[in-house]
N, C-alpha and C positions, 0 to 999 in steps of 0.2 A: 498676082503675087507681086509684092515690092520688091524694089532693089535691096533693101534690107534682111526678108527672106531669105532670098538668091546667096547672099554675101551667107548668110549662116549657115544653110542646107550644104555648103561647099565647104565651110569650115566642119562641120561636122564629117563631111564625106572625106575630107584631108585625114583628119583626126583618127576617122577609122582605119583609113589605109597605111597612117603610122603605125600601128597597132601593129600591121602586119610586115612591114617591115623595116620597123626598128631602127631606123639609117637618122634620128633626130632632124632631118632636111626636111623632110615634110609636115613634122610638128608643127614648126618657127610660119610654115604659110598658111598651115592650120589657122593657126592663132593672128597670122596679119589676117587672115579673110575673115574673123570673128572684130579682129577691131575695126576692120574697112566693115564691115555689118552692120557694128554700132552705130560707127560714123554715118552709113547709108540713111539709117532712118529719121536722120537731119538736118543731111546735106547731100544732094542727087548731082548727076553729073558724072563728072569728072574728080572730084573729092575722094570719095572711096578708091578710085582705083592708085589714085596718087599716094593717100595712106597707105594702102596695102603694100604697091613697092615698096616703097620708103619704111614701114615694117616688117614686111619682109625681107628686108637688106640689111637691118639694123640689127632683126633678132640672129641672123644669120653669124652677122660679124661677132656680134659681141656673145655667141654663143661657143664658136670655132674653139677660141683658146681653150674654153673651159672644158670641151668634149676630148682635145688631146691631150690636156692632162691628165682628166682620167681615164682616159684609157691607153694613158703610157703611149712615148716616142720612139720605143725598139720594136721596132717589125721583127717577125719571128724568122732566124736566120735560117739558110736556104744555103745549099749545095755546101762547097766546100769551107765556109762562114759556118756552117753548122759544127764541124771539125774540131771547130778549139775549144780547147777546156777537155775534153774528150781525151782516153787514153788510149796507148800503142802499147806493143810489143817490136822490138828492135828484131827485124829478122835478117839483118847483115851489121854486122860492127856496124857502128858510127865514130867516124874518125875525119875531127875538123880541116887536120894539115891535109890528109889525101883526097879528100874533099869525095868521102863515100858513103853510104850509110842507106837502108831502108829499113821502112817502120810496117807492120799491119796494124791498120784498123778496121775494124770487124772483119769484113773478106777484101778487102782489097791491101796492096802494096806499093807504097808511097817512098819516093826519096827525101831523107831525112839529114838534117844538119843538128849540129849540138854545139857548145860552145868547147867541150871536153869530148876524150872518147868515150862512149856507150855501147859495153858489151854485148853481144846476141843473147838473145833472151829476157833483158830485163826490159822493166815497162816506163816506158817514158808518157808523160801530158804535151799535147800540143798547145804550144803558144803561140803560134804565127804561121804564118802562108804565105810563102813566096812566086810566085806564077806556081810549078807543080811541085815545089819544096816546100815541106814542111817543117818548122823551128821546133824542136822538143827542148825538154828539158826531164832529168832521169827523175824518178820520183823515189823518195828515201823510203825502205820498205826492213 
């Protein structure tokens, strides 16, 4: 078997293992060990393996930007980042000067700040997170 063989029979086995999972990284070596392949079967040695890095570093770089754009820069929010936008129920006033207030969201009870007071009972959105305060705002109903 040639070195050119070798170089394809591995681009193919890359290629397949892409397939399974999906992470685009092993595409890009897929396809350098198909052009170190080509290369192979007209230059032995040390050539192919030099194209292959150097193609696989290439396709890598110049492929990165393009994978994060699409598939978007917002990681999917977690723990209490999850919270905002999200609505409460005021379950103690909310009053700025006395500096008191708590809010429910879903089952838990959270201390709550307003810029205004916020009656019990009505339903504010979270706007912001302060270590374990929460920034509401009352929602017009």
């Amino acid at each position: 078997m040639t070195a050119g063989i070798a170089w394809l029979i591995a681009a193919i086995v890359l290629l397949i293992l892409e397939v399974f999972t999906g992470t685009f990284v092993i595409l890009w070596v897929g396809v350098a060990a198909a052009i170190a392949g080509g290369f192979a079967f007209f230059a032995g040695g040390w050539v192919p393996w030099v194209i292959f890095f150097v193609a696989s570093g290439g396709l890598l770089w110049v492929s990165r930007p393009l994978a994060h754009k699409l598939r978007g820069h917002s990681p999917a929010k977690t723990n209490v980042d999850a919270l905002i936008g999200q609505t409460a129920v005021v379950v103690e006033t909310i009053d700025p000067m006395a500096n008191v207030g708590r809010v429910r969201v879903q089952s838990d009870q959270w201390r709550a700040r307003a810029e205004h007071v916020v009656e019990t009972g009505r339903r504010v959105r979270i706007v912001g997170i302060t270590g374990t305060t929460l920034k509401v705002e009352p929602i017009e109903e």
